[in-house]
C-alpha positions as CSV (number, residue, x, y, z in Angstrom):
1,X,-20.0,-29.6,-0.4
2,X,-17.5,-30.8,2.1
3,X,-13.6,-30.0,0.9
4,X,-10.4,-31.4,2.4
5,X,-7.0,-30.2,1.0
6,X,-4.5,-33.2,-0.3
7,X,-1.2,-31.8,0.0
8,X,-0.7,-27.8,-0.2
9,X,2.7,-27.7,-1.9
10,X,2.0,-24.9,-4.7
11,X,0.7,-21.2,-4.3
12,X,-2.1,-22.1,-6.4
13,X,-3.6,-24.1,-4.1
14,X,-4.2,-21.0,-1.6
15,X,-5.6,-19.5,-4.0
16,X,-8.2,-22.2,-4.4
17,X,-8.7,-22.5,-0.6
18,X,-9.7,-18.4,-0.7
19,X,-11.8,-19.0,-3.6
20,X,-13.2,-22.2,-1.3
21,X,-14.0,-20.0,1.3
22,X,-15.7,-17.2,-0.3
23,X,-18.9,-20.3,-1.6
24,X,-21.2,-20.2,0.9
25,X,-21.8,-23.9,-1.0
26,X,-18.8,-25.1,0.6
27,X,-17.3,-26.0,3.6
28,X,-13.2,-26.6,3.8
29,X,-12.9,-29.1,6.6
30,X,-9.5,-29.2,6.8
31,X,-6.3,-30.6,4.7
32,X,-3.1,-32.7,4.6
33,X,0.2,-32.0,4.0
34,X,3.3,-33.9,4.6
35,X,6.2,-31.4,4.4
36,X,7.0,-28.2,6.6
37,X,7.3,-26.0,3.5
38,X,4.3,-27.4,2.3
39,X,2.0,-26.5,5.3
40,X,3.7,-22.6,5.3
41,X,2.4,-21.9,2.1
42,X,-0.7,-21.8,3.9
43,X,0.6,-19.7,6.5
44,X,-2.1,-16.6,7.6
45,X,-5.0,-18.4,5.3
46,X,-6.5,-19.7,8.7
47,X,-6.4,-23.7,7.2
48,X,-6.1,-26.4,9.5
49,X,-3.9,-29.5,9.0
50,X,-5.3,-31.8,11.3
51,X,-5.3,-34.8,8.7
52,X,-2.5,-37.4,9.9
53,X,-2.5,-38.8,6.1
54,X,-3.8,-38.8,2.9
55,X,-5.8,-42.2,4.1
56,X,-7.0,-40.2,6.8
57,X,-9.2,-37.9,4.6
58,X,-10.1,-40.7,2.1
59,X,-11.7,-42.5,5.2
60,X,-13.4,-39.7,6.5
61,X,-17.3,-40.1,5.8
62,X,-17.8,-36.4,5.8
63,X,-15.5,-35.1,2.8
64,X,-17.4,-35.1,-0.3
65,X,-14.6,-33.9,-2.7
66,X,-10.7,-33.4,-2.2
67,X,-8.8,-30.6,-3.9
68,X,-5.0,-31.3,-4.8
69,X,-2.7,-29.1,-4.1
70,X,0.8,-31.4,-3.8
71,X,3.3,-31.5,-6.4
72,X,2.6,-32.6,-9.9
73,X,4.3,-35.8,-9.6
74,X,2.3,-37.0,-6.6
75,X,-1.5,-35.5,-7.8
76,X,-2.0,-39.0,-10.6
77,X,-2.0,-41.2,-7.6
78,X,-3.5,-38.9,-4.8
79,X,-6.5,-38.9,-8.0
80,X,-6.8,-42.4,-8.4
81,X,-7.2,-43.2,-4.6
82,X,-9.7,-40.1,-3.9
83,X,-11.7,-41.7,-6.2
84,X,-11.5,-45.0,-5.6
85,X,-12.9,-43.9,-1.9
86,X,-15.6,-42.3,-4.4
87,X,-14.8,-38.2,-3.2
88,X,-15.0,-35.7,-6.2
89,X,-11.5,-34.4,-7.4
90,X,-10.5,-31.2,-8.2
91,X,-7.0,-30.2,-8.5
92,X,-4.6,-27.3,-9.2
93,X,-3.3,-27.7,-12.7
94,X,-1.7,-30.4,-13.8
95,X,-3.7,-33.0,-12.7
96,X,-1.4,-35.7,-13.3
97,X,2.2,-36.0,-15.6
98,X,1.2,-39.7,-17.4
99,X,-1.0,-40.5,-20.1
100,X,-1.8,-44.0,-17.9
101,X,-2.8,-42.2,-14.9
102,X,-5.5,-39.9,-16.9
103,X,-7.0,-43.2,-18.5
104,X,-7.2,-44.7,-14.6
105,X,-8.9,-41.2,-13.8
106,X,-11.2,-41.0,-16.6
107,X,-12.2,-44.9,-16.1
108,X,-13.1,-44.2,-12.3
109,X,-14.8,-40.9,-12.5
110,X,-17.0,-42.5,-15.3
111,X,-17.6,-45.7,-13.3
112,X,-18.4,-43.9,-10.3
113,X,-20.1,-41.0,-11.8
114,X,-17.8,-38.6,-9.7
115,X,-16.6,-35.3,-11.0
116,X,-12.6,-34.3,-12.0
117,X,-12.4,-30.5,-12.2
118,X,-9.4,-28.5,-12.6
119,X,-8.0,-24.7,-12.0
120,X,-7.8,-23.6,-15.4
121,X,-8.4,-19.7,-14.6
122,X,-7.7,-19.0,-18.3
123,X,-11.3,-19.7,-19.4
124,X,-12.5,-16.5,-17.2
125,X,-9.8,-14.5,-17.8
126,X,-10.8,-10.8,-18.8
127,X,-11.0,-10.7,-22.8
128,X,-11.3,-14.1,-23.2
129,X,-15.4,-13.9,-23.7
130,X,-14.8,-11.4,-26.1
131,X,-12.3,-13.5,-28.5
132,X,-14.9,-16.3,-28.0
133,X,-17.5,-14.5,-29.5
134,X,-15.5,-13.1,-32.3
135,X,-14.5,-16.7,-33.6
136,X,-18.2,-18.0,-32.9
137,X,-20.4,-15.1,-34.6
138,X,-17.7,-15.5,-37.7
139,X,-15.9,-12.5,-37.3
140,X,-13.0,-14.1,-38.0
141,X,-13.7,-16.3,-40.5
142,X,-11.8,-19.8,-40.4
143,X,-8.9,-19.7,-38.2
144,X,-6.1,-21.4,-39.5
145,X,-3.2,-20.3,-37.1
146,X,-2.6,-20.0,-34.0
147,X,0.7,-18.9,-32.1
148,X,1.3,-18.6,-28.0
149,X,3.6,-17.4,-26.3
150,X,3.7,-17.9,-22.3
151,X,7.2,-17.8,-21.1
152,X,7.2,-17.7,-17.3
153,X,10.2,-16.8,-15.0
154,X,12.3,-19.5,-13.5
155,X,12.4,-18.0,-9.9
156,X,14.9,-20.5,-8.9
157,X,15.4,-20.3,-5.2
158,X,11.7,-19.1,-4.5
159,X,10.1,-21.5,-6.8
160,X,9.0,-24.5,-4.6
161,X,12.6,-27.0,-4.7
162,X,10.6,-29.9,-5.1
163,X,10.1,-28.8,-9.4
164,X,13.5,-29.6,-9.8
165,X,13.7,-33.1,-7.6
166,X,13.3,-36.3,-9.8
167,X,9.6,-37.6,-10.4
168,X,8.0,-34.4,-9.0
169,X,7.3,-31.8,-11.7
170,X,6.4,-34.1,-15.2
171,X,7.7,-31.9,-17.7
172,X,7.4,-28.0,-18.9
173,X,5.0,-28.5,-21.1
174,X,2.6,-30.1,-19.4
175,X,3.0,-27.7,-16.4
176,X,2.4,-24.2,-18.3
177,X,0.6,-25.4,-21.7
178,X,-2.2,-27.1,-20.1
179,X,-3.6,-23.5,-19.9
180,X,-3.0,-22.4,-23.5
181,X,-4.1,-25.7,-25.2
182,X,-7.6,-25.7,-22.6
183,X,-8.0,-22.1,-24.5
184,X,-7.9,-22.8,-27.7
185,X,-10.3,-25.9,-27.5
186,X,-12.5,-23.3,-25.3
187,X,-12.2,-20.7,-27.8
188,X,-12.3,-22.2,-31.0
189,X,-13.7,-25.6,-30.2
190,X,-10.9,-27.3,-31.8
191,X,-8.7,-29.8,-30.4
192,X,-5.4,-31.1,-31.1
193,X,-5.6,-33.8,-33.8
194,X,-1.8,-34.2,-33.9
195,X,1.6,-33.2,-32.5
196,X,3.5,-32.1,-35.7
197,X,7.2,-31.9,-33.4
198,X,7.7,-31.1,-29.8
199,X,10.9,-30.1,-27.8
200,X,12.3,-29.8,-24.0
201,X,15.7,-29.0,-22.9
202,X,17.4,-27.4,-20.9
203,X,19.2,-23.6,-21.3
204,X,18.2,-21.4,-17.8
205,X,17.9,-23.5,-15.0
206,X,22.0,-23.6,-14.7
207,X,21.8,-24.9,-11.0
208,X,19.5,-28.1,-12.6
209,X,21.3,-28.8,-15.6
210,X,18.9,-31.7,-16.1
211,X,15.6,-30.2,-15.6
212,X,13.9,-28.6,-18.8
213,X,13.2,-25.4,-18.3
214,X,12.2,-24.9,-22.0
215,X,9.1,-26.4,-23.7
216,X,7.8,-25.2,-27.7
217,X,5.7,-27.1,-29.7
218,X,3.8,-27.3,-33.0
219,X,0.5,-28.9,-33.7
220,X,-2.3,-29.2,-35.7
221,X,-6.0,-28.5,-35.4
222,X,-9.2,-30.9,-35.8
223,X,-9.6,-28.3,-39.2
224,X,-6.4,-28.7,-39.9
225,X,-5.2,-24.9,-38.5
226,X,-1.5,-24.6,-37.2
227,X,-0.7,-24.0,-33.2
228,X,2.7,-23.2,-32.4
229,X,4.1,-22.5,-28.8
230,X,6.5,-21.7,-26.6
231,X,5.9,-22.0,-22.4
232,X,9.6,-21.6,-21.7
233,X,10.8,-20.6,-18.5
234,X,12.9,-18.1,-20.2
235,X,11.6,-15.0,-18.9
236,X,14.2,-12.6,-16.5
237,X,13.4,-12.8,-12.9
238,X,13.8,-9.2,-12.8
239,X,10.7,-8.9,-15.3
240,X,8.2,-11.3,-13.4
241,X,4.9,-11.9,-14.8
242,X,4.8,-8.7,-16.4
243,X,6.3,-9.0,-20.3
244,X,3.6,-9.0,-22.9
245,X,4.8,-12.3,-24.3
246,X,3.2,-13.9,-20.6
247,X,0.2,-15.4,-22.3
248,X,-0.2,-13.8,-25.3
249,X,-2.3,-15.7,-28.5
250,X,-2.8,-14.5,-31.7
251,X,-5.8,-16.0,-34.0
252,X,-5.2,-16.0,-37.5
253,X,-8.6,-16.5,-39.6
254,X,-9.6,-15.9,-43.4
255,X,-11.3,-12.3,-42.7
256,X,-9.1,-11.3,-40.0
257,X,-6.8,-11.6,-36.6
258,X,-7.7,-11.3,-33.3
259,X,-5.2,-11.2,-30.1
260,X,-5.5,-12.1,-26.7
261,X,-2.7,-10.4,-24.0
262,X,-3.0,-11.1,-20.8
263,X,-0.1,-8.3,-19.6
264,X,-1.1,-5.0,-22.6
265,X,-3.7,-4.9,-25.0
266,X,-6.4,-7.6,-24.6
267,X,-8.2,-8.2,-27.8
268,X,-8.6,-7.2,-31.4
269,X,-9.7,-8.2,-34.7
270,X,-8.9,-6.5,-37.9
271,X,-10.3,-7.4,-41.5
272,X,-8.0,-9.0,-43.5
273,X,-8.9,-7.5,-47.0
274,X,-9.8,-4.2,-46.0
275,X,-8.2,-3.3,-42.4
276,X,-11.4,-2.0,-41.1
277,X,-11.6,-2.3,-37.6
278,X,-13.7,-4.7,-36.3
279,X,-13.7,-4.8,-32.7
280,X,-10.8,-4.2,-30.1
281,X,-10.2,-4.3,-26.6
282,X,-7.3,-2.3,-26.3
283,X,-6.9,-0.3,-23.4
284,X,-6.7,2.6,-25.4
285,X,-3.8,1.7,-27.5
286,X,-3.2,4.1,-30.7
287,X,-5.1,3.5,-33.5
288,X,-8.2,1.4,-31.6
289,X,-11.1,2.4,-30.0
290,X,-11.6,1.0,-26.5
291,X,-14.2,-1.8,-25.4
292,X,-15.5,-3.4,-22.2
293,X,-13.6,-6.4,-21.8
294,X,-15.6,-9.5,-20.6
295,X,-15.3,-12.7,-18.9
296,X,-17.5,-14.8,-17.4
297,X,-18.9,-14.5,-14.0
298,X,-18.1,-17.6,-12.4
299,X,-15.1,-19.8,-10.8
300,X,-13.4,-22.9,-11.9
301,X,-14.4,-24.0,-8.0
302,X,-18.1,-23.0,-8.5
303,X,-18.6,-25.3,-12.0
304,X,-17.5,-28.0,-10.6
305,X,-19.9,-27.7,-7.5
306,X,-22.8,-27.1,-10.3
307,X,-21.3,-30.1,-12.2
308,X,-21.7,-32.3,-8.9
309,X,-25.0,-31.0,-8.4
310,X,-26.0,-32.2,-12.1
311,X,-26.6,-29.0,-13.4
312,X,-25.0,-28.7,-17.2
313,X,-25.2,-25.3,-18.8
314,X,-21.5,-25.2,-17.5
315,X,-18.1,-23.6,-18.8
316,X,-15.7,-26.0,-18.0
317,X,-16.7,-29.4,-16.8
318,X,-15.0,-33.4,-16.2
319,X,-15.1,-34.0,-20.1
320,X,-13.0,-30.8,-20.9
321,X,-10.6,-31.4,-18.1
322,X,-9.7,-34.5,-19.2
323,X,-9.7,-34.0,-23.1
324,X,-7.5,-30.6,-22.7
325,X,-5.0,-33.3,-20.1
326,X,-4.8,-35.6,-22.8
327,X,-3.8,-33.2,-25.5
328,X,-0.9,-31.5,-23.4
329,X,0.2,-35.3,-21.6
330,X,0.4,-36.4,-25.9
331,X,2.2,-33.2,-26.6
332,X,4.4,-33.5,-23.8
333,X,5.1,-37.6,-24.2
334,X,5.7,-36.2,-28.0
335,X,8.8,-34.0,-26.2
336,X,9.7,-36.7,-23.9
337,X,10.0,-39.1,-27.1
C-alpha cells in the first residue's frame, strides 16, 4: 500500500507515520501540510512534505490510501474528497466533528468499496483481551454498568493552539470519548442505544473561556446497562498522563466486577455473592494474584491494510469505525443541544 500524509497537525499522527514505517506492506510517499507548526511535529521522523496541496495528493495516481493527521475540524472534508478521488482513509481519531459528514463518509466508502480506518489504540491496549474474555466466557455474568473515567491534562500552551481556534477541535467529547465508547462496543458488544443527558462547559481552560474543556455523559446500553463518563480535561498539568483515573473502566455484571486501568492495576473480576477471586491482572497489588496481561498482536495501521486486501477475521474494521463515530458525534450533538 502506497500512504501520503494529509495534514500532520497532531502528535498522533507521528506516531502513525512510525508505525507506517515499520510494515514492510507499506510505503509512505510523502505528506501535506499547510502550517509551519504543522510540518515540525514531524521534525527528526525523516517525512517529506513535498505535496504543494491537498489536491496535489488526491491527483497523484500512485497513493492508494491517505492518513489524516490535520485538526479535527478539517479531517470531515479532507475524508470526503480522499474518497471521492477513490484513496482508502485512515485517520487519527476523530475522524470528523459532524454527524453529516460521517453519513457523506459512510455513503462513499460503501459506494466505492474503499476502506475508513481509524487510530483507536484502545482495542490493543495491554489488559484489554483479558476483560474481553471475561465478559464473553460469562465470567461476569450480565453487565449492567459501566463507568469511565478519562480525564486528560489541558497542557495549554504546548497543546497544539489550533484546539482552541473556532471550527477546529468539534467538541471534548468527541475528541477523548471516541476511545472509551469504541471499548465498550469492542468489549461488550453493546452499543449505545440512547444518550440519557450529556454536558460540556467550560471550568480549566481560563485563557479560552469559551472552549469546553469538560465533557461527562450518561447513556444507555443495547441491554439496557448504564455507561456514565467523564473525559474532562481536568487533570493537573503537573500530574500528566499518569493518575489512575486516565482511562480507567469498571464493568459491573450480575456475578461480578471487572476493571480495566490503563495507569495501576489492569484487570480484575471478583464474584459478586461470594468474593472469590476470579481472575486479576494486578501487577501484584495486595490481596490478588498476578496474571499475564494480554492484548492483541496487531496495529490499528495493519487491519486496515488486511481490510483493503479483503481479508475479514479482523479486530477493528470500516463498520466499527463508523458505528463507534456515530455513537460519540450523537452523544456529543446530545451536549451541544
Amino acid at each position: 500500500m502506497n500512504l501520503a500524509f494529509v495534514g500532520f497537525k497532531h502528535r498522533h499522527t507521528g506516531a502513525i507515520y512510525e508505525e507506517a514505517m515499520k510494515n514492510p506492506q507499506i510505503t509512505v510517499l510523502g505528506a501535506w501540510e499547510d502550517t509551519d507548526a504543522g510540518r515540525a511535529l514531524a521534525d527528526g521522523l525523516g517525512l517529506e512534505f513535498h505535496y504543494p496541496t491537498l489536491q496535489s495528493v488526491l491527483d497523484d495516481d500512485r497513493v492508494d490510501a491517505v492518513c489524516l493527521g490535520g485538526s479535527f475540524g478539517e479531517r470531515g472534508g479532507e475524508a470526503i474528497a480522499a474518497l471521492r478521488a477513490g484513496k482508502h482513509v485512515y485517520a487519527d481519531k476523530p475522524i470528523c466533528t459532524s454527524l453529516s459528514e460521517l453519513d457523506e463518509i459512510e455513503a462513499l466508502a460503501a459506494q466505492k468499496d474503499l476502506c475508513v480506518g481509524c487510530y483507536l489504540t484502545l482495542r490493543f491496549s495491554a489488559g484489554i483481551r483479558n476483560l474481553r474474555e471475561m465478559i464473553a466466557d460469562g465470567t461476569l455474568g450480565e453487565i449492567g454498568c459501566i463507568n469511565m473515567t478519562a480525564q486528560h491534562p489541558l497542557q495549554y500552551g504546548s497543546r497544539p493552539m489550533w484546539y482552541f481556534e473556532e471550527g477546529k477541535h468539534g467538541g471534548t467529547i468527541n475528541d477523548i470519548a471516541i476511545h472509551g465508547v469504541d471499548l465498550v462496543r469492542f468489549i461488550t458488544g453493546m452499543g449505545v442505544k440512547n444518550v440519557t443527558g450529556a454536558r460540556t462547559w467550560n471550568h480549566f481552560a481560563a485563557e479560552k473561556p469559551n472552549f469546553r474543556d469538560c465533557g461527562q455523559f450518561m447513556a444507555e446500553l443495547d441491554n439496557g446497562a448504564g455507561f456514565t463518563a467523564d473525559v474532562s480535561y481536568a487533570a493537573p498539568a503537573s500530574c500528566g498522563f499518569n493518575l489512575e483515573t486516565y482511562w480507567r473502566m469498571t464493568f459491573w455484571g450480575t456475578k461480578g466486577v471487572a476493571e480495566y486501568k490503563m495507569k495501576g492495576t489492569g484487570t480484575a473480576g471478583i464474584d459478586a455473592d461470594t468474593g472469590v477471586l476470579l481472575q486479576v491482572a494486578c501487577n501484584g497489588s495486595r490481596g490478588f494474584v498476578p496474571v499475564e496481561l494480554k492484548s492483541y498482536d496487531v496495529t490499528g495501521l495493519g487491519e486496515f491494510l488486511r481490510e483493503i486486501n479483503g481479508e475479514t477475521d479482523l479486530l477493528i474494521n470500516t463498520a466499527e469505525v463508523i458505528r463507534s463515530s456515530r455513537e460519540v458525534l450523537t452523544i456529543q450533538a446530545a451536549a451541544d443541544a
